[in-house]
Each structure stands twice: as structure tokens, then as C-alpha cells.
C-alpha positions as CSV (number, residue, x, y, z in Angstrom):
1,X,0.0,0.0,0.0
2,X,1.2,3.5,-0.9
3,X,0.4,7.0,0.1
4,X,1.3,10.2,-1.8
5,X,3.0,10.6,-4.9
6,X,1.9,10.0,-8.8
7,X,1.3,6.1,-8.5
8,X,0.5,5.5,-12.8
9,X,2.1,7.7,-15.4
10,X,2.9,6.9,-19.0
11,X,4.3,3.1,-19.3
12,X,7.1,2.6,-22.1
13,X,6.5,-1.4,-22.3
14,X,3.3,-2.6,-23.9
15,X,0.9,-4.2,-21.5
16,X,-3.0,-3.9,-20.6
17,X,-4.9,-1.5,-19.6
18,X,-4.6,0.6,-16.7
19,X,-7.9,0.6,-14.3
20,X,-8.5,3.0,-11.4
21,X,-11.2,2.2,-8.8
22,X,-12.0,5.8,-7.4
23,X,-13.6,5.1,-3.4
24,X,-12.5,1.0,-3.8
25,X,-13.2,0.0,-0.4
26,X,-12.2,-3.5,-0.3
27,X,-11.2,-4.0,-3.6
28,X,-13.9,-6.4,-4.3
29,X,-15.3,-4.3,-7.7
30,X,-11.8,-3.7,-8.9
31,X,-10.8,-7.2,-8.5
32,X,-13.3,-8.7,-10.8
33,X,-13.0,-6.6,-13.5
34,X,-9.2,-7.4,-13.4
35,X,-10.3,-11.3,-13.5
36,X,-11.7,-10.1,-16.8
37,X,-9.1,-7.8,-18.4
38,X,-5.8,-10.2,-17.6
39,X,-2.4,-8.1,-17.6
40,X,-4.4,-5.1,-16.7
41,X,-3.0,-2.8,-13.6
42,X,-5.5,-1.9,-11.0
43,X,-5.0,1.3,-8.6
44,X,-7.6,1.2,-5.2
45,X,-8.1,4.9,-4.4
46,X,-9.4,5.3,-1.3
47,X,-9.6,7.2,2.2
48,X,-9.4,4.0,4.7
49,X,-6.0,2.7,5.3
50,X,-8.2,-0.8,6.7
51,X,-10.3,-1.2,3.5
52,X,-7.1,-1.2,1.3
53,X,-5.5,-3.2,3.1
54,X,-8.2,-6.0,2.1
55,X,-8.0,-4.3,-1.6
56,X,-4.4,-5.1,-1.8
57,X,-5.1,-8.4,-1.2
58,X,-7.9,-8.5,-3.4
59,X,-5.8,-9.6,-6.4
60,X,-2.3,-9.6,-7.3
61,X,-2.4,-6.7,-10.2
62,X,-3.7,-4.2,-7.5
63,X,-1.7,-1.1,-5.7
64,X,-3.6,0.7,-3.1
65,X,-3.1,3.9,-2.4
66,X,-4.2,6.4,0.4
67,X,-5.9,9.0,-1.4
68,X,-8.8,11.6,-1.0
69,X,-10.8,11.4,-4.7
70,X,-12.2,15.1,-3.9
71,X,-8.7,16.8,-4.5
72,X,-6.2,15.9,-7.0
73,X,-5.9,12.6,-8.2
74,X,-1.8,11.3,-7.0
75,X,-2.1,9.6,-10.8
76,X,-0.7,11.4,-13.7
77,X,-2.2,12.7,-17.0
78,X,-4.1,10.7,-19.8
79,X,-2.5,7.6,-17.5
80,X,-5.8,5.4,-17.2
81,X,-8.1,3.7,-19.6
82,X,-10.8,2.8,-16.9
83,X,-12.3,4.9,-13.8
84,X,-15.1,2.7,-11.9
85,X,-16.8,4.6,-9.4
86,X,-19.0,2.3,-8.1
87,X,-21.4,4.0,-4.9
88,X,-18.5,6.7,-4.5
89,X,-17.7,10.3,-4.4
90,X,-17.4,11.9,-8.3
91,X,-15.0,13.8,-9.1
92,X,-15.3,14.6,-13.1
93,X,-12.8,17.1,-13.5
94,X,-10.1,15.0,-12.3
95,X,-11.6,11.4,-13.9
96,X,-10.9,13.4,-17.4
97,X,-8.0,14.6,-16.2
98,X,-6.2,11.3,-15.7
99,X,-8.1,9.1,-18.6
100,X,-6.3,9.1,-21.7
101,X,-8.0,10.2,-24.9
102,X,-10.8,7.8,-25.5
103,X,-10.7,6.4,-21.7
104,X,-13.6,5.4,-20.4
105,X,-15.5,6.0,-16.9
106,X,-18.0,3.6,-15.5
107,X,-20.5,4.7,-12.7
108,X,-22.6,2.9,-10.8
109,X,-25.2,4.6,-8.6
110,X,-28.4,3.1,-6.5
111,X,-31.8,3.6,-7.5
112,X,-34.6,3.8,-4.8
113,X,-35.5,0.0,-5.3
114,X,-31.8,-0.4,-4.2
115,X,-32.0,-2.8,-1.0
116,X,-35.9,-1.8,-0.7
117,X,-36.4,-4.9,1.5
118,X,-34.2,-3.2,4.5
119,X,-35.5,0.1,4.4
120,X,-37.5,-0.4,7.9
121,X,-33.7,-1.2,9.4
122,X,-32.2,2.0,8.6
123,X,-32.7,5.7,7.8
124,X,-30.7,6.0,4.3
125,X,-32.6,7.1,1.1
126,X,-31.7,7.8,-2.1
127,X,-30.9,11.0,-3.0
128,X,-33.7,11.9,-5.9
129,X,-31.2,14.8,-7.0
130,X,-28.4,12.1,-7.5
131,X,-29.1,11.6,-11.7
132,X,-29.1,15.4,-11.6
133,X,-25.8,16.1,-10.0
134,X,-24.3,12.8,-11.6
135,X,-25.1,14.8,-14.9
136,X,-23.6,17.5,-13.9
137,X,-20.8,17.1,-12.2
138,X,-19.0,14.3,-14.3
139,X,-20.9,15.1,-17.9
140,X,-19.6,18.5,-17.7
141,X,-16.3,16.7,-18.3
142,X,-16.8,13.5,-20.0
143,X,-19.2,12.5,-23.0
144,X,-21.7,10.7,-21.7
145,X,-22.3,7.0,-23.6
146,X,-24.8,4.6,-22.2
147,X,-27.3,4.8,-19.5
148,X,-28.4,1.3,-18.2
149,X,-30.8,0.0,-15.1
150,X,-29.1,-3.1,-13.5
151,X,-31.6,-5.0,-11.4
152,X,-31.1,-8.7,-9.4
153,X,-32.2,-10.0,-5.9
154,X,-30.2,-11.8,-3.8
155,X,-31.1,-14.1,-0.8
156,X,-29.2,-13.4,2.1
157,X,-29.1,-14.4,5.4
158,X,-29.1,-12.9,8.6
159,X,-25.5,-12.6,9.1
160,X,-25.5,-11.5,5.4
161,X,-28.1,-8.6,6.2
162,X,-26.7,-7.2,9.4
163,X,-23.0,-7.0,6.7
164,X,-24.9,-5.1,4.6
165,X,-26.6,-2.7,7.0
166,X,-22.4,-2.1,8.4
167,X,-22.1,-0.7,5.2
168,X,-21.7,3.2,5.1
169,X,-23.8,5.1,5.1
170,X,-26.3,2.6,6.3
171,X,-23.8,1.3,9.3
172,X,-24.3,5.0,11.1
173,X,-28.0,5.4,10.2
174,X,-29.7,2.1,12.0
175,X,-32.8,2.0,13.7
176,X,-34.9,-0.6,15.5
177,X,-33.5,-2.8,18.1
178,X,-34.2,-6.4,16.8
179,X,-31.7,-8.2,15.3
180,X,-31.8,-8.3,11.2
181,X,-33.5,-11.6,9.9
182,X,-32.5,-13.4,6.4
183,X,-34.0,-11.5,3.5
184,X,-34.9,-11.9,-0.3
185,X,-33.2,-8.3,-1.2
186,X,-33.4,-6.6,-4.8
187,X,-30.3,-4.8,-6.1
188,X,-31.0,-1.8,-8.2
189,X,-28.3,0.6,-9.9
190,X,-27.8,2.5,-12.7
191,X,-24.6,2.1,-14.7
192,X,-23.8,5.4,-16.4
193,X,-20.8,5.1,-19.0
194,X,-18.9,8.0,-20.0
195,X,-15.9,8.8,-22.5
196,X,-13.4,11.3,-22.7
197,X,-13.0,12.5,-25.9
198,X,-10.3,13.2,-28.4
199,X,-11.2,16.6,-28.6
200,X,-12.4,17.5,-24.8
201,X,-10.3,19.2,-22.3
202,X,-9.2,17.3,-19.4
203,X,-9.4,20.3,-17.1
């Protein structure tokens, strides 16, 4: 694990693509789209020194580095060919900063069917301004692609549940006393692509 510095920059040797995970957590996201782009380099981004410690682990291709994604990215210019930004903090300027030329940014927000089945365990909503803000705060940068409602259910069980409502923000926002039971829950997200063009500015 690493803290401070430019982490990617231009690489003289061929090899795959270079895939930042902006907010990684764990590393869990990163890690499977790494499974399916073999040789690719992955770079966890992310606040908590305990989370990427588990994302460094994750997989053997990733280096995670202590970083805030609100101010400047430690990565160098037109370095990456995927941002994921999967339930994270956006920060479009710097995504087109650090994509190269035709890069592309995947984002993955909740809908308000997102983990529906829980709501009566916690307080957290989804923001209704979220498409909005998503629009403007990462289109105003990138060139917007594909638009695309993801939608599953998964049966999970009480130890599963009570995992899920540790989860920030829903960790801090419980309510109710009784233990969480096992649940049929239905996932729900958007996945917004976006690409940074020949001609756009990266700042």
C-alpha cells in the first residue's frame, strides 16, 4: 500500500490497460474486472488505510493507495483507460484529467429500489437529485455513452443482512432494536458510462 505521490504515469513497455477504482473500499469491484481484463493494472483509491489493506489483497495486479478522490488525483495525465466509481464520491474534472484520450469511466449509482427490502432497518434514502448532480458534475467533463438500469435479488441471510446494514452510510443510520433476519433483497443501480474525448479538455 502507498500514500502520496503520482502512483501510474505513462508506461514505455506494452501491456493492458490501466484501471483506477475511485472510493475502492475492499477492492472487491476492482478485483473482478481485473479477472476479466488479464495483464491489466489496477489502482484502489481510497480514504481507509483498513479497506485497502483487504483491496491489496484483493488480487495480485492491484496497488492501493491512500488518497482523498475530492482533490487531485496522485495519478498522472491521460495515464488510465478505466475509472469505476461504483457508490463513490465523483469527481469529473479529475476522472478526465487522468483518462487518456478515448478512456472510459463507468458509474454505478443506487436507485430507490436499491435494498428496498431493509428500508424499515435504517434511515438512508436515495438522493432523488443524484441523476441530476451525476449529470452535472462528471458530464460537464466527460461525454456521456450509455445509460443502463441493473436490477437482481439476492437471498441473504441474517449474518448477510446485518453485513450489509455495516455498510456506510447505512452502518451509522440504524434504527430498530431487533436483530436483522434473512431476507430476499433486490439490487437496483444505474450504470452510467462516459468517455473522454479526443477533442475534450481534461481540465
Amino acid at each position: 500500500m502507498a500514500a502520496g505521490g503520482h502512483v501510474a504515469g505513462r508506461r514505455d513497455s506494452p501491456r493492458g490497460p490501466a484501471v483506477l477504482d475511485l472510493g475502492a473500499g475492499t477492492g472487491h469491484h476492482l478485483a473482478g474486472v481485473l479477472d476479466a481484463l488479464p495483464g491489466a493494472l489496477g489502482i484502489a483509491l481510497d480514504t481507509s488505510r483498513p479497506a485497502l489493506r483487504h483491496a491489496a489483497r484483493a488480487h495480485p495486479d492491484i496497488a492501493a493507495v491512500v488518497a482523498d478522490v475530492w482533490q487531485a488525483l496522485p495519478v498522472a495525465d491521460a495515464a488510465i483507460d478505466l475509472v469505476l466509481d461504483v457508490f463513490s464520491p465523483r469527481n469529473g474534472a479529475e476522472m478526465a484529467r487522468v483518462l487518456k484520450p478515448g478512456g472510459v469511466a463507468l458509474v454505478v449509482i443506487p436507485t430507490a429500489e436499491h435494498l428496498a427490502e431493509l428500508a424499515d432497518l435504517h434511515q438512508v434514502n436515495v438522493d432523488p437529485e443524484k441523476v441530476e448532480r451525476l449529470e452535472r458534475t462528471v458530464g460537464a467533463h466527460l461525454e456521456r455513452q450509455s445509460r443502463e438500469l441493473v436490477r437482481w435479488t439476492m437471498d441473504l441471510t441474517a449474518e448477510e443482512v446485518a453485513a450489509v446494514l455495516k455498510m456506510s452510510p447505512a452502518g451509522s443510520h440504524r434504527r430498530g432494536g431487533d436483530p436483522p433476519r434473512a431476507a430476499t433483497v433486490t439490487g437496483s443501480v444505474e450504470l452510467w458510462r462516459f468517455r473522454r474525448s479526443d477533442t475534450r479538455a481534461s481540465s
